[in-house]
TORTIRO-394475 format. One line per 10 residues: number of its first residue (from 1); their letters; for each residue y, z, x of C-alpha. Coordinates in steps of 0.001 Angstrom, whole numbers, plus 500000, padded with zeros to 6 digits. Layout:
NUM	a	Y,Z,X; ...
This chain:
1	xxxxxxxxxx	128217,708142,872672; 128702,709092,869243; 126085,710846,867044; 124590,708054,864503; 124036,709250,860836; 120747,710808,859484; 118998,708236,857243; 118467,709232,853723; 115288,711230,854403; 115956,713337,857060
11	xxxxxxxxxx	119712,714152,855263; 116785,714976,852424; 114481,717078,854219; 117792,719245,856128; 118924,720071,852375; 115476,721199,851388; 115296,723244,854439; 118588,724777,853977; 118115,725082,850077; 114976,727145,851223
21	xxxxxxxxxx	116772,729227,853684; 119349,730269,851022; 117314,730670,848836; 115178,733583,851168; 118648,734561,852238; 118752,735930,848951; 115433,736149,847933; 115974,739540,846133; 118888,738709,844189; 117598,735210,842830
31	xxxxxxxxxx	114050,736730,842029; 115072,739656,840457; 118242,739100,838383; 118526,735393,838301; 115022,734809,837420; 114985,737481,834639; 118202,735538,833164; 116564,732361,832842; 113063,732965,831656; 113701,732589,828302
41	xxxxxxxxxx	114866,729320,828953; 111803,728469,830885; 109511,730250,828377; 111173,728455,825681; 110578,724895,827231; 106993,725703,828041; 106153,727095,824600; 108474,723920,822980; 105908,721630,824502; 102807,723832,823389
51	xxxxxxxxxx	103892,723953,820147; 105845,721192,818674; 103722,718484,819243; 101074,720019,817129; 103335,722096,814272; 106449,720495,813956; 107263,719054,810777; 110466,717230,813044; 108257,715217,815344; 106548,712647,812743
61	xxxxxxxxxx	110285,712360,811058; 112045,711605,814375; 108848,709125,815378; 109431,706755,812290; 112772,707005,812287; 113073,705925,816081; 109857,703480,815096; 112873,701570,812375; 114780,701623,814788; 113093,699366,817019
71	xxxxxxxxxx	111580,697465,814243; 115351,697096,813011; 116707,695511,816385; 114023,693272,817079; 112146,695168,820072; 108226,694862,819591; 107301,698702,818996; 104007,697418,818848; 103962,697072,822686; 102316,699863,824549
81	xxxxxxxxxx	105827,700512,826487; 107685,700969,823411; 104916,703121,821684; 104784,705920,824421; 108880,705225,824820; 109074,706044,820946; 106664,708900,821327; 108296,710597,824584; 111719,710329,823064; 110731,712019,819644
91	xxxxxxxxxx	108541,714753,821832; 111973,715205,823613; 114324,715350,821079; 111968,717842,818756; 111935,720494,822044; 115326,719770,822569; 116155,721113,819696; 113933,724462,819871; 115499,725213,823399; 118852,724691,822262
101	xxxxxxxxxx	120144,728610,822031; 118350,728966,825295; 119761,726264,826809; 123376,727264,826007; 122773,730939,826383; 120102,731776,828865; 120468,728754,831331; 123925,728391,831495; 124645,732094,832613; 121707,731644,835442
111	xxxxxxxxxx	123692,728603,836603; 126326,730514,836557; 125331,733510,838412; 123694,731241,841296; 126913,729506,841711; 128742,732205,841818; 126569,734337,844501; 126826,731163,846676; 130358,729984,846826; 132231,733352,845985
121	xxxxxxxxxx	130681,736593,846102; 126942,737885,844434; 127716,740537,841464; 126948,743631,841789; 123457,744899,840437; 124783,747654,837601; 126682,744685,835584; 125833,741552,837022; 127316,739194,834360; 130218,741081,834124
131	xxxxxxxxxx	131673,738725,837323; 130400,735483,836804; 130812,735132,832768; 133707,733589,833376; 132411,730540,834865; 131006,730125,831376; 133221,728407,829765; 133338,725368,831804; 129795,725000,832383; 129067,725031,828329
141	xxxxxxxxxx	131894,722276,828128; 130162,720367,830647; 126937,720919,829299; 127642,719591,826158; 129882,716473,828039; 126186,716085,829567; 124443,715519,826254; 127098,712606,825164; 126618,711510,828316; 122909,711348,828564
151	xxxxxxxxxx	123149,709574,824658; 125084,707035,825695; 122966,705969,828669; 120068,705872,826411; 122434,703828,824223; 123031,701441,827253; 119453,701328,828255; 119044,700124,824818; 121112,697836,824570; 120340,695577,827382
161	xxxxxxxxxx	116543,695583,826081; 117930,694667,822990; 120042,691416,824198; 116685,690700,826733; 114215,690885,823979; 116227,688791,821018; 117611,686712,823490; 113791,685519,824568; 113002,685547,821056; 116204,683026,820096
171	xxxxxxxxxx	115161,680670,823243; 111496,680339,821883; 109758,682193,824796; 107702,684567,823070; 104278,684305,824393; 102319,687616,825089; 102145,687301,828720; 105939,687133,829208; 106990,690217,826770; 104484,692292,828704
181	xxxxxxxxxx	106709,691387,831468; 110065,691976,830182; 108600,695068,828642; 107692,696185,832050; 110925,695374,833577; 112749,697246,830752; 110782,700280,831659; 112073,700091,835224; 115470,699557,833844; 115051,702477,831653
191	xxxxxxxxxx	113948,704821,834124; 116796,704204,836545; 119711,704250,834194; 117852,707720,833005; 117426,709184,836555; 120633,708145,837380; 122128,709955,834181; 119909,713444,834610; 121271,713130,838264; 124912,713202,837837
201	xxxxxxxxxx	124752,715648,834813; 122983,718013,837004; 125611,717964,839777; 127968,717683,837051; 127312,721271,835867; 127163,722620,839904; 130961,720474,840324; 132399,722526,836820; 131379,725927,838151; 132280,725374,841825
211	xxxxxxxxxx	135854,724401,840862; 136019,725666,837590; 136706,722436,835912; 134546,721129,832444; 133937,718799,830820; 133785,714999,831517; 136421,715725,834581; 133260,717519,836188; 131040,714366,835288; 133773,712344,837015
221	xxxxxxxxxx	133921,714487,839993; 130112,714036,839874; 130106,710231,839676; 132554,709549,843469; 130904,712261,844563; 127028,710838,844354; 128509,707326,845548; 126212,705781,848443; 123796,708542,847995; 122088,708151,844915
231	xxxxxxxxxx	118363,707593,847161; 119342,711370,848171; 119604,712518,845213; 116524,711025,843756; 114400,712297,846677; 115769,715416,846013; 114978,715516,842339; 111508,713883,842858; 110167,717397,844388; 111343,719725,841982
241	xxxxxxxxxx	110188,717941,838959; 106562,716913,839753; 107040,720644,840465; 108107,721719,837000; 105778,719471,835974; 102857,721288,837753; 103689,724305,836197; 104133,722805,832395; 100279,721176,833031; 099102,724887,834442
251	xxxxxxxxxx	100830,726053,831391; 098723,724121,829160; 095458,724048,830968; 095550,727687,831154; 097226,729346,828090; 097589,726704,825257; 094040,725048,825881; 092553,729142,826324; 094134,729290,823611; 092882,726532,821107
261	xxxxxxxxxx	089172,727523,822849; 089000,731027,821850; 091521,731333,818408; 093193,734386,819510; 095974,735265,822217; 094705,738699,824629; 096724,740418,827118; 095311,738972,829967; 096022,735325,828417; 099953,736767,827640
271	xxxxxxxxxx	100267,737865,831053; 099058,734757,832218; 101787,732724,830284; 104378,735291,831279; 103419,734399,835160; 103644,730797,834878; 107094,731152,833113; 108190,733091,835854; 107310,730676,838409; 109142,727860,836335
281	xxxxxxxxxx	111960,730138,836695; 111778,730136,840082; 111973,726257,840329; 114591,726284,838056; 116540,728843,840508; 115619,726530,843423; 116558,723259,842308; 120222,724770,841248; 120442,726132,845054; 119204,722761,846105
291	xxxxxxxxxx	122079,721240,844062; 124643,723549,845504; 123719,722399,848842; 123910,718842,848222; 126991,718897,846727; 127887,721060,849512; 126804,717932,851575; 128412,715455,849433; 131953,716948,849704; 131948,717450,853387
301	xxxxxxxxxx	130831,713552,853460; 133597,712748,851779; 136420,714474,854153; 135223,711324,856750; 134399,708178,853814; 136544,706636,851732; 135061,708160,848815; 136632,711288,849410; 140526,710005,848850; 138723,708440,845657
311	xxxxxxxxxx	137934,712403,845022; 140794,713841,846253; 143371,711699,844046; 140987,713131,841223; 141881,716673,842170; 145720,716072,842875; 146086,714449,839729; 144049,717607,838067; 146231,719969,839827; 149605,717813,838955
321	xxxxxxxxxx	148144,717950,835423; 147765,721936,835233; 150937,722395,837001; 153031,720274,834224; 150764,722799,831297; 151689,726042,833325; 155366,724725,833157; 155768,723338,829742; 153977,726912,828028; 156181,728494,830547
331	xxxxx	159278,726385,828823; 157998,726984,825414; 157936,730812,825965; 161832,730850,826740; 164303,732697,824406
């Protein structure tokens, strides 16, 4: 009798348990050199979100600007959805652009380095991104691919709210009742097309260092890989994140509202901050192990579904097209 197939949440709770075990496996490496590489990043979110939304001269620009918008394409920012949709995306967009040198610097190398410890071989201690800097290069192509990517399903999500919302208003349905519905259901909308995005981008960036590949050939890759298990994915995310998100609330409970209480910044309040950055470190490092072993997963799916010729004729056609570059510089070099 053949074995039948785990449902979605026990496939989810293996990978967890596995992520874990790898990530103990190497417990020293990932807490020591890994962590150290991306706490800037992580100290650079946490204190982007302390102090932007207070300081910023960028945040009350990017609100009225996004607040035209709406006003422009005929989506009621007046509504309570779009208000804290309009005030999320100009929170996100003003850290966004704090973190960037972090975010292309200090976050891409730690990717890097935990990708390469798991599928190659972990650098040695002395110079430790002297072996993995190489896998550089694709991620930051990727990376970038990601933030296109991530704009135009914004741009999508958009889009269908605005046909919904002007088509109601041409038809002459525009009582209160039924745009707090449609504004509801646009939030759902919203939120998938978004999780979906953040999903493949992530496994995006795991797919360009594991097979040194970039750009939106990674996202591609990405895309047949996640096909049939998206619910995987998402109950792997959901973890991690209200996990991150733990640590950005102790971050503000306990250093930026010490903070605002007392006026002044002590050592015992700077150690504090440095401690939860460390532990959103940590949960950075984890979910990036987590997504090494579900694409792990994914890929070994795929050798039995049909997805994986899908993926495979991806790959042939990548190799065909490196093999006809290798030969035509090699042409182009002749005497």
């Amino acid at each position: 009798m053949e074995e039948s197939l785990p449902i979605p949440m026990e496939r989810t709770g293996k990978i967890i348990r596995r992520s874990i075990f790898t990530f103990l496996q190497n417990y020293q490496y990932f807490t020591s050199t890994v962590a150290l590489l991306v706490f800037p990043f992580s100290a650079s979110i946490l204190l982007s979100q302390a102090v932007v939304p207070s300081s910023s001269p960028l945040l009350p620009i990017i609100h009225a600007r996004l607040k035209s918008l709406f006003d422009a394409s005929g989506l009621p920012s007046s509504s309570q959805f779009f208000y804290l949709l309009n005030l999320k995306l100009s929170q996100t967009i003003s850290s966004s652009m704090f973190t960037i040198p972090f975010s292309l610097s200090f976050f891409l190398v730690a990717k890097a380095a935990i990708i390469q410890a798991l599928y190659h071989h972990k650098p040695s201690l002395p110079n430790p991104s002297s072996s993995f800097i190489c896998l550089y290069h694709p991620l930051l192509l990727t990376h970038l691919c990601n933030s296109f990517f991530i704009l135009s399903a914004n741009a999508a999500a958009f889009s269908l709210l605005f046909l919904a919302f002007n088509s109601l208003d041409a038809s002459g349905f525009s009582s209160p009742n039924l745009i707090l519905f449609l504004s509801a259901a646009g939030a759902v909308l919203y939120s998938v097309i978004l999780a979906n995005a953040l999903i493949v981008s992530n496994l995006a960036l795991v797919v360009a260092g594991m097979e040194n590949c970039g750009g939106y050939l990674a996202i591609l890759k990405a895309c047949v890989l996640i096909r049939g298990r998206t619910s995987t994915a998402l109950s792997l995310a959901i973890p991690t994140n209200l996990g991150l998100a733990a640590v950005e609330a102790l971050f503000q409970y306990r250093v930026v509202r010490a903070y605002h209480l007392s006026g002044m910044l002590g050592p015992n309040m700077a150690l504090e901050g440095l401690f939860i950055a460390y532990l959103y470190s940590l949960l950075i490092v984890l979910d990036t192990v987590g997504s090494c072993i579900f694409l792990k997963s994914c890929k070994s799916d795929c050798l039995t579904n049909q997805e994986g010729s899908y993926y495979y004729r991806i790959k042939l056609a990548e190799e065909e097209d490196s093999g006809l570059s290798a030969n035509s510089k090699a042409f182009e070099e002749l005497p």
